[in-house]
C-alpha positions as CSV (number, residue, x, y, z in Angstrom):
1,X,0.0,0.0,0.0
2,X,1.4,3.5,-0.8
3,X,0.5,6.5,0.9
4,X,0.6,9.6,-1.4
5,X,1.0,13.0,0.2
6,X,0.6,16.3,-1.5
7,X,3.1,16.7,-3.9
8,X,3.4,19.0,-7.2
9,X,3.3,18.0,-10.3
10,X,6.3,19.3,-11.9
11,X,8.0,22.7,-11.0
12,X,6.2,24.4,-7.8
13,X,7.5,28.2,-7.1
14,X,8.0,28.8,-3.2
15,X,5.2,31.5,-3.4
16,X,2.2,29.0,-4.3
17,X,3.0,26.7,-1.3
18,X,3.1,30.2,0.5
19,X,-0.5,30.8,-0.4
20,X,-2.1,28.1,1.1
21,X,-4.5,29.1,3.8
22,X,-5.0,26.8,6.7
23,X,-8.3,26.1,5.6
24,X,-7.1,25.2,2.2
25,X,-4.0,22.9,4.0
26,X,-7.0,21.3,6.1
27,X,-8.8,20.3,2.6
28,X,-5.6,19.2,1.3
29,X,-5.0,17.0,4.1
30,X,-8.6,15.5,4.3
31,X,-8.7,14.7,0.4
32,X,-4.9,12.5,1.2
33,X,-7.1,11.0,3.9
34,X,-9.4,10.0,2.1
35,X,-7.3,8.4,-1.3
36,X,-5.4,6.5,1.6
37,X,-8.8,4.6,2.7
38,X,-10.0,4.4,-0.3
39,X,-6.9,2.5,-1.6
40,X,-6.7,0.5,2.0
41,X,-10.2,-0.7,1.0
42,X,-9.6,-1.5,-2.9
43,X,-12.1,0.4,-4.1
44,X,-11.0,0.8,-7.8
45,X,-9.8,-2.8,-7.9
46,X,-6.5,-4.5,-6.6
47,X,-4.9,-3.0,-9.5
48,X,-5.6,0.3,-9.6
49,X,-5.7,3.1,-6.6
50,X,-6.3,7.4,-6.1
51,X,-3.4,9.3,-6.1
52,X,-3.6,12.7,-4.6
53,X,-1.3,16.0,-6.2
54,X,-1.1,19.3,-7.4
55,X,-1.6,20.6,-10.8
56,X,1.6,22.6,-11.4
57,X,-0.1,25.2,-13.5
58,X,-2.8,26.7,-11.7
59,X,-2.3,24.8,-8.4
60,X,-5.4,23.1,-7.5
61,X,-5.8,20.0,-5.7
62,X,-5.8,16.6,-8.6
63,X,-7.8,13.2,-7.7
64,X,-6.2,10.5,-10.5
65,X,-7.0,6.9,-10.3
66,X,-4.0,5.1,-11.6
67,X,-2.9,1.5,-12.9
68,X,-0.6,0.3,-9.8
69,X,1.8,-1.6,-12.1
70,X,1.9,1.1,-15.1
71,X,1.3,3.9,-13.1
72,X,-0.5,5.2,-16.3
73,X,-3.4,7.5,-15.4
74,X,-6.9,6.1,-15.8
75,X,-9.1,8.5,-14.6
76,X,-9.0,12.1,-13.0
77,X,-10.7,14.4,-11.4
78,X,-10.8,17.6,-12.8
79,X,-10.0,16.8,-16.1
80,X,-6.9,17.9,-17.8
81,X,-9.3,20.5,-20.3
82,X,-10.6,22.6,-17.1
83,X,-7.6,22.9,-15.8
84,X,-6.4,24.3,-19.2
85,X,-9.4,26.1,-19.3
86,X,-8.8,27.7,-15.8
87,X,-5.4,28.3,-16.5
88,X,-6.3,30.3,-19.8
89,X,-8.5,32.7,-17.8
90,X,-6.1,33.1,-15.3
């Protein structure tokens, strides 16, 4: 079983981690809470679990569901085009 921890996806600048609001940290903390129970119970399948990161663009919090042995991405939550999209109205 692996426990993921909020990590960035890619190159981070020391001001975005800076940002974060305790409230924000508290969310953060909650959503690795929860990918860690719902990979200690399997629910995607033995061969697949949630991962738990930061979009390195605009910063916001990443749910992926990804193939344990390929590590390829299955699923996620929001999708790649809205975080484009929010990073082009940015």
């Amino acid at each position: 079983m692996e426990l993921y921890t909020i990590r960035p996806v890619g190159p981070v600048t020391p001001t975005a981690d800076a940002q974060i609001n305790p409230q924000q940290r508290s969310e953060r903390t909650a959503l690795v809470q929860a990918a860690k129970t719902l990979n200690d119970i399997q629910a995607f399948g033995p061969s697949s679990e949630v991962t738990f990161s930061l979009d390195r663009v605009t910063h916001k919090p990443l749910l992926q569901i990804v193939d344990r042995q390929t590590r390829e991405v299955l699923s996620q939550l929001p999708p790649e085009y809205l975080l484009r999209m929010a990073a082009q109205v940015k």
